[in-house]
C-alpha positions as protocol buffer text, in pm:
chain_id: "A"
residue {
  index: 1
  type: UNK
  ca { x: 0 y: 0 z: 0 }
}
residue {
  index: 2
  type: UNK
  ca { x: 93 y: 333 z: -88 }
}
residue {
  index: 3
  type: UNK
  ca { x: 84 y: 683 z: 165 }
}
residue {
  index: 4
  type: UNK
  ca { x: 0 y: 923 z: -81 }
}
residue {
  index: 5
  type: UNK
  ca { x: 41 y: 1187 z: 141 }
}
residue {
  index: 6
  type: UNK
  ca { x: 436 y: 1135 z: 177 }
}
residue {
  index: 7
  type: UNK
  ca { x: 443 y: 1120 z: -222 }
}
residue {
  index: 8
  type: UNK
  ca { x: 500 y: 1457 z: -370 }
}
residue {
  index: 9
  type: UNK
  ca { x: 533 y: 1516 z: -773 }
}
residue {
  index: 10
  type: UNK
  ca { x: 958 y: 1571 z: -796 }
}
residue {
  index: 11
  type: UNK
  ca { x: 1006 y: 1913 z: -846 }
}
residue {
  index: 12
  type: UNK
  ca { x: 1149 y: 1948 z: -1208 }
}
residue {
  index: 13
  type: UNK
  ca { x: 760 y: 1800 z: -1286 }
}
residue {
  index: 14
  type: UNK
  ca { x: 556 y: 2045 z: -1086 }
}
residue {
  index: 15
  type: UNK
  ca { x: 513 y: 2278 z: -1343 }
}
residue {
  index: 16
  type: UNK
  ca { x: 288 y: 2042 z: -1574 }
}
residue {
  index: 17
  type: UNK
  ca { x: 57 y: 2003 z: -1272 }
}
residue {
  index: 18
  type: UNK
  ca { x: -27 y: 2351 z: -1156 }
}
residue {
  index: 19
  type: UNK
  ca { x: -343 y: 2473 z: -1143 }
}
residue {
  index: 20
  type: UNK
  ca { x: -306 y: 2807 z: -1350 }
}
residue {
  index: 21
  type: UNK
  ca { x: -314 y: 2560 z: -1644 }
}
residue {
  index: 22
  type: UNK
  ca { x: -692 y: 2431 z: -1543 }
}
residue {
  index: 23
  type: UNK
  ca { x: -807 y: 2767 z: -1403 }
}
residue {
  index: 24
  type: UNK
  ca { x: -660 y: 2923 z: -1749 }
}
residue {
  index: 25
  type: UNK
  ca { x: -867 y: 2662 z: -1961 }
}
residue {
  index: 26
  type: UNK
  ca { x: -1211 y: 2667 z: -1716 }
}
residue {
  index: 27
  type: UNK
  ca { x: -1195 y: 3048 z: -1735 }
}
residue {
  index: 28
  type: UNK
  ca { x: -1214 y: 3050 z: -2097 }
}
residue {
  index: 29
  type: UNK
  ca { x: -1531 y: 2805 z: -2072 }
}
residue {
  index: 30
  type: UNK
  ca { x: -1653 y: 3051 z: -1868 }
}
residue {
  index: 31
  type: UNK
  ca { x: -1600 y: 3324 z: -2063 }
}
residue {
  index: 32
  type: UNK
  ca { x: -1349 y: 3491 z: -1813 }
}
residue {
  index: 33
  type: UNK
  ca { x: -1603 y: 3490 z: -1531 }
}
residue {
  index: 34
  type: UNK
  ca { x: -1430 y: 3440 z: -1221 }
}
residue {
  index: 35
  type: UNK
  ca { x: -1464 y: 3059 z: -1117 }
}
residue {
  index: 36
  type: UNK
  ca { x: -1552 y: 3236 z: -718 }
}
residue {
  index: 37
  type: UNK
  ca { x: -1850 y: 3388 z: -871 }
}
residue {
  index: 38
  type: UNK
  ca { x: -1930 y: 3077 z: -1094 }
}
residue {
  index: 39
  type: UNK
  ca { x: -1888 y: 2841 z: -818 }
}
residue {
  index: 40
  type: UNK
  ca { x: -1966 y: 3010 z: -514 }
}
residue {
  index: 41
  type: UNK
  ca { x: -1902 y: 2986 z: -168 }
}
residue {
  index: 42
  type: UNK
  ca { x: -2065 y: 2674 z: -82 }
}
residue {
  index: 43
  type: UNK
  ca { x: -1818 y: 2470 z: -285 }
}
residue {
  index: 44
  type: UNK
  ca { x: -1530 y: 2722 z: -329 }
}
residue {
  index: 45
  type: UNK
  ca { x: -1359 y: 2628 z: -74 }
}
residue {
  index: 46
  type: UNK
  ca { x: -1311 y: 2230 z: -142 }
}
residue {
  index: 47
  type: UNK
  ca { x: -1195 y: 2407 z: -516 }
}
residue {
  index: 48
  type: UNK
  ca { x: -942 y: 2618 z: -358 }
}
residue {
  index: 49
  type: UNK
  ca { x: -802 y: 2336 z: -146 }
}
residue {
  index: 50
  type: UNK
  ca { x: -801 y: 2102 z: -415 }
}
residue {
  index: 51
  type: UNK
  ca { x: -659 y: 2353 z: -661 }
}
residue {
  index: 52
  type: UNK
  ca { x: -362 y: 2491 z: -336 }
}
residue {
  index: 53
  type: UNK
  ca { x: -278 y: 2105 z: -289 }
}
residue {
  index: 54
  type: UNK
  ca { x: -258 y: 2022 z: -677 }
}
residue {
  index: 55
  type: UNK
  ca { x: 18 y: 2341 z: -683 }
}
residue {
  index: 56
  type: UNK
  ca { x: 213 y: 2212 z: -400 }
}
residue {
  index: 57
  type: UNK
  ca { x: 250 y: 1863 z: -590 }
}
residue {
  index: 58
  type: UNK
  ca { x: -8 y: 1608 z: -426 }
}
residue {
  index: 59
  type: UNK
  ca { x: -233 y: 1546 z: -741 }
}
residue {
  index: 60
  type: UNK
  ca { x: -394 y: 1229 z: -614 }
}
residue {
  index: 61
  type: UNK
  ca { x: -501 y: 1385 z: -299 }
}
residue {
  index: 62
  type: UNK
  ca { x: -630 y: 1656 z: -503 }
}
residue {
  index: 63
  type: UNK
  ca { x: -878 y: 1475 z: -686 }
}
residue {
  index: 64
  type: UNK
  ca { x: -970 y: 1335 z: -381 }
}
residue {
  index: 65
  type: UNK
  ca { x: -1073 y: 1666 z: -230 }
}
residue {
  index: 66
  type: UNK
  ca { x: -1285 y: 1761 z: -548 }
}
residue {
  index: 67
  type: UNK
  ca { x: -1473 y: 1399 z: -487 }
}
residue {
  index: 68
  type: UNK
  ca { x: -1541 y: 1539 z: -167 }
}
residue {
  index: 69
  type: UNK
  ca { x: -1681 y: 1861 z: -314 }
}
residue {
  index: 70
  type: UNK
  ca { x: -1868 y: 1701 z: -610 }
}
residue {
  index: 71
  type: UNK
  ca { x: -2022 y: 1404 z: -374 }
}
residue {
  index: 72
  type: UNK
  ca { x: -2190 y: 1697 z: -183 }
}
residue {
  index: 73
  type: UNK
  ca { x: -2268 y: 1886 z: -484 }
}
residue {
  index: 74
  type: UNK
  ca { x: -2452 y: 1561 z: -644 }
}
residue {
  index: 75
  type: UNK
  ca { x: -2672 y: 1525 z: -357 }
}
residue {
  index: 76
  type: UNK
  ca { x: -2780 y: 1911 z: -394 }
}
residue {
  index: 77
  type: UNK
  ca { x: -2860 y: 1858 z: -790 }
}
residue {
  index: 78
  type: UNK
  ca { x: -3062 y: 1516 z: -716 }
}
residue {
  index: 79
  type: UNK
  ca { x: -3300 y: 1728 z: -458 }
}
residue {
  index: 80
  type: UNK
  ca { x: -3351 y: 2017 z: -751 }
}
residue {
  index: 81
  type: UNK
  ca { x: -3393 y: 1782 z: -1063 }
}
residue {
  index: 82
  type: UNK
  ca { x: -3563 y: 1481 z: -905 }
}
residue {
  index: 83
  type: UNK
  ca { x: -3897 y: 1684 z: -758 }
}
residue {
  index: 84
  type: UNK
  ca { x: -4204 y: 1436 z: -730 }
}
residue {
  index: 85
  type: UNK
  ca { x: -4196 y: 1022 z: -775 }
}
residue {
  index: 86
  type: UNK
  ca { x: -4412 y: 1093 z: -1131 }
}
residue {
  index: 87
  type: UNK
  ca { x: -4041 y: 1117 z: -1254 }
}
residue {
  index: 88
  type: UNK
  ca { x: -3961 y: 747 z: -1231 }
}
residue {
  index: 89
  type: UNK
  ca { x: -4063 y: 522 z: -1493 }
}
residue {
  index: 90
  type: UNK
  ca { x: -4018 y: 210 z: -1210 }
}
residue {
  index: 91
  type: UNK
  ca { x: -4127 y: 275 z: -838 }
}
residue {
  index: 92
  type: UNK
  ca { x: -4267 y: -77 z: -777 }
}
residue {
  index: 93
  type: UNK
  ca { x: -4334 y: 19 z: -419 }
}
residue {
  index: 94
  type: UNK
  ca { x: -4475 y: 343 z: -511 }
}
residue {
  index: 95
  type: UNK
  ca { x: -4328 y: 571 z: -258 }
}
residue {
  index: 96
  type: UNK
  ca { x: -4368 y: 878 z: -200 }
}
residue {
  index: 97
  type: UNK
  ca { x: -4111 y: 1151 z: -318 }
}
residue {
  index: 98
  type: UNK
  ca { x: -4016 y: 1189 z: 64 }
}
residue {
  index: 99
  type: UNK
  ca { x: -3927 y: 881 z: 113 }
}
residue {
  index: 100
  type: UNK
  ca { x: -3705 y: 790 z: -227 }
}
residue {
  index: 101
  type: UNK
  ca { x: -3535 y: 1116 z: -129 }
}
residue {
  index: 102
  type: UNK
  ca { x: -3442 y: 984 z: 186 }
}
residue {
  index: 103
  type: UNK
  ca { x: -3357 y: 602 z: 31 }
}
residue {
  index: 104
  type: UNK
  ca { x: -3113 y: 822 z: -231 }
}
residue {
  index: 105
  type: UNK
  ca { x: -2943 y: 1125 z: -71 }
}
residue {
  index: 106
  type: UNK
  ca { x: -2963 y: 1134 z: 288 }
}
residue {
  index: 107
  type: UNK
  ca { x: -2911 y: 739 z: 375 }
}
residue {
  index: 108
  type: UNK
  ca { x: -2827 y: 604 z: 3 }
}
residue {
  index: 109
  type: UNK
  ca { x: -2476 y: 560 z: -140 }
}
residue {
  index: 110
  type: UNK
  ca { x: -2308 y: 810 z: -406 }
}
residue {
  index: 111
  type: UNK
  ca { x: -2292 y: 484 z: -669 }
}
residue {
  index: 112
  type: UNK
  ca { x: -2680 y: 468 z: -641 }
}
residue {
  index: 113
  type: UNK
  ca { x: -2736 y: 862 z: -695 }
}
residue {
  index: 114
  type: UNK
  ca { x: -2503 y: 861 z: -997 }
}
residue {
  index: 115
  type: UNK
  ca { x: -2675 y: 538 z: -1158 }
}
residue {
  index: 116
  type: UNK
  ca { x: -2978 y: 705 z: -1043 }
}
residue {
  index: 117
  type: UNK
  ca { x: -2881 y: 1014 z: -1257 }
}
residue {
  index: 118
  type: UNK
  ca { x: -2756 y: 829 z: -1566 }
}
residue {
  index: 119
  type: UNK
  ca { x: -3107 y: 686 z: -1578 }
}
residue {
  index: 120
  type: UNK
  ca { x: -2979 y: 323 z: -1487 }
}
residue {
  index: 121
  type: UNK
  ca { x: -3219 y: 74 z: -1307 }
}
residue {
  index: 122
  type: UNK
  ca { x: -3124 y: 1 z: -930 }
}
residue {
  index: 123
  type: UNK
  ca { x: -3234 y: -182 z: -691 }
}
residue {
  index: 124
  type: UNK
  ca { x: -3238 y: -60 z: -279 }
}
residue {
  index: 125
  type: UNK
  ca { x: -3424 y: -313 z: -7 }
}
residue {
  index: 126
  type: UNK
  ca { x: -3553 y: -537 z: -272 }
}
residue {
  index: 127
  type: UNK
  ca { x: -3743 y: -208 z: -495 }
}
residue {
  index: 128
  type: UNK
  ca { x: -3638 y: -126 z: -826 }
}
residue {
  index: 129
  type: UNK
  ca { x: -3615 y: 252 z: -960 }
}
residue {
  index: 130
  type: UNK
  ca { x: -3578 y: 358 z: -1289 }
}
residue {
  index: 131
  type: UNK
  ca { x: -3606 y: 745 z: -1400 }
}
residue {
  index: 132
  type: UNK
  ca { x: -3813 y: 845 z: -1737 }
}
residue {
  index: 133
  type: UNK
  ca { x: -3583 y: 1108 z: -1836 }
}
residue {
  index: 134
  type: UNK
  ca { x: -3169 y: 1077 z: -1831 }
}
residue {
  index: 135
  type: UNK
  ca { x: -2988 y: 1398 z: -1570 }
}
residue {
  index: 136
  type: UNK
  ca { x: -2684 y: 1257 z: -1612 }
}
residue {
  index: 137
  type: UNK
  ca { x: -2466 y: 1243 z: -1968 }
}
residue {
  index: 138
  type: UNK
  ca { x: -2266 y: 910 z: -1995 }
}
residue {
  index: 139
  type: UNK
  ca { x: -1927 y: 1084 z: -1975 }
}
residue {
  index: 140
  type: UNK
  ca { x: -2039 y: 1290 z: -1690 }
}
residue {
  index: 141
  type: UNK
  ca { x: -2145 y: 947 z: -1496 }
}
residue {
  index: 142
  type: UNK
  ca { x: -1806 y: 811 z: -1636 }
}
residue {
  index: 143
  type: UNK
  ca { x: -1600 y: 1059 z: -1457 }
}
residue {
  index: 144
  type: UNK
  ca { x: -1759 y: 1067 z: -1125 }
}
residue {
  index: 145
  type: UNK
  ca { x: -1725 y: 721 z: -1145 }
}
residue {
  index: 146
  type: UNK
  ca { x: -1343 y: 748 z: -1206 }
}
residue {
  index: 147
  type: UNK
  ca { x: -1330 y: 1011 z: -966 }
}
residue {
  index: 148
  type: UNK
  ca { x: -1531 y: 839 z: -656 }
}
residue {
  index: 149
  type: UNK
  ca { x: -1281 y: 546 z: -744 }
}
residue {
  index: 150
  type: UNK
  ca { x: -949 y: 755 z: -749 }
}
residue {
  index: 151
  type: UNK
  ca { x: -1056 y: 943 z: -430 }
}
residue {
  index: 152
  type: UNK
  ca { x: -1189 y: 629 z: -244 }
}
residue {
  index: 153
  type: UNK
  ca { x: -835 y: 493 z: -342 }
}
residue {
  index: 154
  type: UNK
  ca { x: -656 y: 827 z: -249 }
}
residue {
  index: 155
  type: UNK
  ca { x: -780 y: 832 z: 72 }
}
residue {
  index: 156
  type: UNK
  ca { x: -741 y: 459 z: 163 }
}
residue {
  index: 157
  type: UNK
  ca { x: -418 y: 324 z: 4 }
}
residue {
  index: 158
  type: UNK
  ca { x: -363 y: 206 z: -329 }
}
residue {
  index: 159
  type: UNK
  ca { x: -58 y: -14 z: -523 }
}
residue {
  index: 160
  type: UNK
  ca { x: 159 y: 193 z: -663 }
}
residue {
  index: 161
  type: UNK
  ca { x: 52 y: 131 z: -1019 }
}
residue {
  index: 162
  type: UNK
  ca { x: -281 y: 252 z: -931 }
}
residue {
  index: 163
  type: UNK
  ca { x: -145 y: 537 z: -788 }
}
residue {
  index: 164
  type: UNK
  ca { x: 100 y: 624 z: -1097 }
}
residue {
  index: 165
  type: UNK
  ca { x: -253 y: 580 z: -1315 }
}
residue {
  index: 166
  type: UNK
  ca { x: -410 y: 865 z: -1084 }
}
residue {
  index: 167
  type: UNK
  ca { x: -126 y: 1051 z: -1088 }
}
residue {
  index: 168
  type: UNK
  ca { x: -80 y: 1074 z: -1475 }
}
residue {
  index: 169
  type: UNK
  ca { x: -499 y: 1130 z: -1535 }
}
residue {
  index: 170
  type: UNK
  ca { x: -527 y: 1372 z: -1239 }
}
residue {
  index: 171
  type: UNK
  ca { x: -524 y: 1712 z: -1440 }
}
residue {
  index: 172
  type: UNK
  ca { x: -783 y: 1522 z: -1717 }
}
residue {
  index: 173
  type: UNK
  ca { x: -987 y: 1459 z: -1398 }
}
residue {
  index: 174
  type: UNK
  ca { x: -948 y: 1753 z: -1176 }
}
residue {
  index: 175
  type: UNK
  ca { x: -1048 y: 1957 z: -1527 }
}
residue {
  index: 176
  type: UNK
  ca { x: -1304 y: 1767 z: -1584 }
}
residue {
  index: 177
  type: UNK
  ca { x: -1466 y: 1737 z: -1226 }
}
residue {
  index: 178
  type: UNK
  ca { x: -1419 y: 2076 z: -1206 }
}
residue {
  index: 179
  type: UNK
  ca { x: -1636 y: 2103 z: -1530 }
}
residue {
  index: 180
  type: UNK
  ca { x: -1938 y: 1920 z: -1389 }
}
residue {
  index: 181
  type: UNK
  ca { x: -1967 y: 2078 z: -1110 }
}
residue {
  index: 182
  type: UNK
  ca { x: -1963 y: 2432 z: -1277 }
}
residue {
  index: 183
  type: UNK
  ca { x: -2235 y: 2264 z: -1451 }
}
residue {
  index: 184
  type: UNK
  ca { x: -2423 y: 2106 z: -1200 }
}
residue {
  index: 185
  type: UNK
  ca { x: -2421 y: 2427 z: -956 }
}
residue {
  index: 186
  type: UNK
  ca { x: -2582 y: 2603 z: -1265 }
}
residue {
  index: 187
  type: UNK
  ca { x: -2852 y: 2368 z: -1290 }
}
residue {
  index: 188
  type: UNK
  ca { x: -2896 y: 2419 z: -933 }
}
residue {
  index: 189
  type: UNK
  ca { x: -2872 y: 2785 z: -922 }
}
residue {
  index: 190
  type: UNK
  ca { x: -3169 y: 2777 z: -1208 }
}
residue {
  index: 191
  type: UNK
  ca { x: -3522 y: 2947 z: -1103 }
}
């Protein structure tokens, strides 16, 4: 097992990882609005650490500490876009919009949401759910897939192979993440 925290990206490499590169493409997306404003307080500060720790040379731990930040940020855009149980092509137990809420984001597991969102059938205490409509693109659901994995293993050890894979798609990832949740706090943000 591997401490990723004692495993710093050698010096004469840093400058491939820092994060002016990703704020520099992201503020182009954003037509040079100011990823604060964009982002806002609620998540900023889970950017900013990720972003300060991804400078310093820890890019594993980094994507690790956007996880964290788009994790939260997934429950938040399930309670806006999933809104009454008329939504689900399969409730076989019929519940009420109360209760799924509570079976997928305050007790349920982040795999569950994200199939959830992708429009994937799953199954929690023997009761299938299926939504109509898809709130999830495929290579959204394929990245917070990739990044749930990389921080689960960031956090809790991983071979050093695995941990040379994270390290060499971390910017692809951090970008990325950072991408969906821009997008997902705007579909929050929506009246």
């Amino acid at each position: 097992m591997n401490n990723e925290y004692s495993r710093a990206i050698p010096d004469e490499h840093l400058d491939s990882y820092r994060s002016e590169h990703i704020r520099n493409r992201l503020a182009r997306k954003l037509d040079n609005q100011p990823l604060e404003e964009v982002i806002g307080p609620k998540y900023m500060a889970d950017v900013l650490e990720c972003l300060d720790i991804l400078d310093i040379g820890y890019p594993v731990t980094a994507i690790g500490i956007l996880g964290r930040a788009l994790e939260g940020c997934t429950k938040e855009y399930c309670q806006k876009k999933i809104k009454s149980k008329k939504m689900f092509s399969i409730n076989t137990g019929d519940f009420s919009i109360k209760t799924i809420r509570k079976k997928f984001w305050i007790k349920g597991n982040h795999d569950n949401r994200l199939k959830l969102l992708n429009q994937q059938e799953i199954t929690v205490a023997s009761n299938p759910f299926k939504l109509n409509k898809k709130l999830l693109k495929d290579d959204y659901y394929g990245y917070l897939i990739s990044i749930k994995n990389a921080r689960n293993k960031a956090f809790h050890g991983c071979t050093e192979e695995d941990y040379k894979d994270l390290e060499a798609l971390s910017l692809n990832y951090i970008e990325y993440g950072l991408i969906i949740l821009i997008t997902f706090i705007k579909a929050i943000n929506e009246k």
